[in-house]
C-alpha positions, -999 to +999 in steps of 0.1 A: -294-668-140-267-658-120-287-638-094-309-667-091-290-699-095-249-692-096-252-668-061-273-691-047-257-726-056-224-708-046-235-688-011-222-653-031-246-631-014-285-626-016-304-619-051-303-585-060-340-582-072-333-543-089-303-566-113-332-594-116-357-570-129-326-554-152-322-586-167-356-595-171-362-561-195-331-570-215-339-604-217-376-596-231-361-574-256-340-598-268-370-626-270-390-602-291-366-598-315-358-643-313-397-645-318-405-625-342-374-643-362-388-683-348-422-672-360-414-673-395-393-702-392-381-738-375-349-731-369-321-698-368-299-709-395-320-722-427-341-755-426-320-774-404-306-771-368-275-756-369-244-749-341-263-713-338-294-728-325-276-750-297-255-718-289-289-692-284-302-718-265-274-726-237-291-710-207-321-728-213-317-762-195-311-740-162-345-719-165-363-736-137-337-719-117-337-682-137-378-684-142-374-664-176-404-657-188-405-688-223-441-685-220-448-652-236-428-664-263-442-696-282-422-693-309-392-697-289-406-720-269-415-742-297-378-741-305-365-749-273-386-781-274-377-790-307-340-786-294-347-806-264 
C-alpha cells in the first residue's frame, strides 16, 4: 500500500516496482498461511468476530489502491466480506 497509494496520495516519489513485487511475495506468503486458517473456519478467534479479525483486516478497505491479490484467496475473501 504505501508504494501504491501513500507515495502517490502524498507526491513522495514514483512506485518502486522491485519493493512492489517484494511485497507482493511476502504478502502471498502470509495469505497462504490466513487461508489455510479461514478455510476451516468463519472467523480467527473462535465462532465469533473478534478485535483480531478487525485488526488482520485493516489494510483491506484501501485495496483498490494496493491491488493485492484477495482473489487467489477465497477464504480470506469470504472473510473480508463477512467483515464488511
Amino acid at each position: 500500500h504505501f508504494e501504491r497509494g501513500t507515495k502517490q496520495r502524498y507526491a513522495i516519489g514514483p512506485i518502486d516496482q522491485h519493493r512492489v513485487e517484494e511485497a507482493l511475495r511476502d504478502f502471498r506468503t502470509a495469505a497462504a498461511t490466513l487461508e489455510a486458517a479461514l478455510s476451516e473456519r468463519d472467523w480467527l478467534v473462535e465462532n465469533s468476530v473478534s478485535y483480531a479479525d478487525f485488526r488482520m483486516a485493516t489494510f483491506l478497505p484501501f485495496n483498490d489502491v494496493a491491488r493485492l491479490p484477495l482473489d487467489d484467496y477465497p477464504a480470506v475473501s469470504r472473510w473480508y466480506r463477512q467483515l464488511e
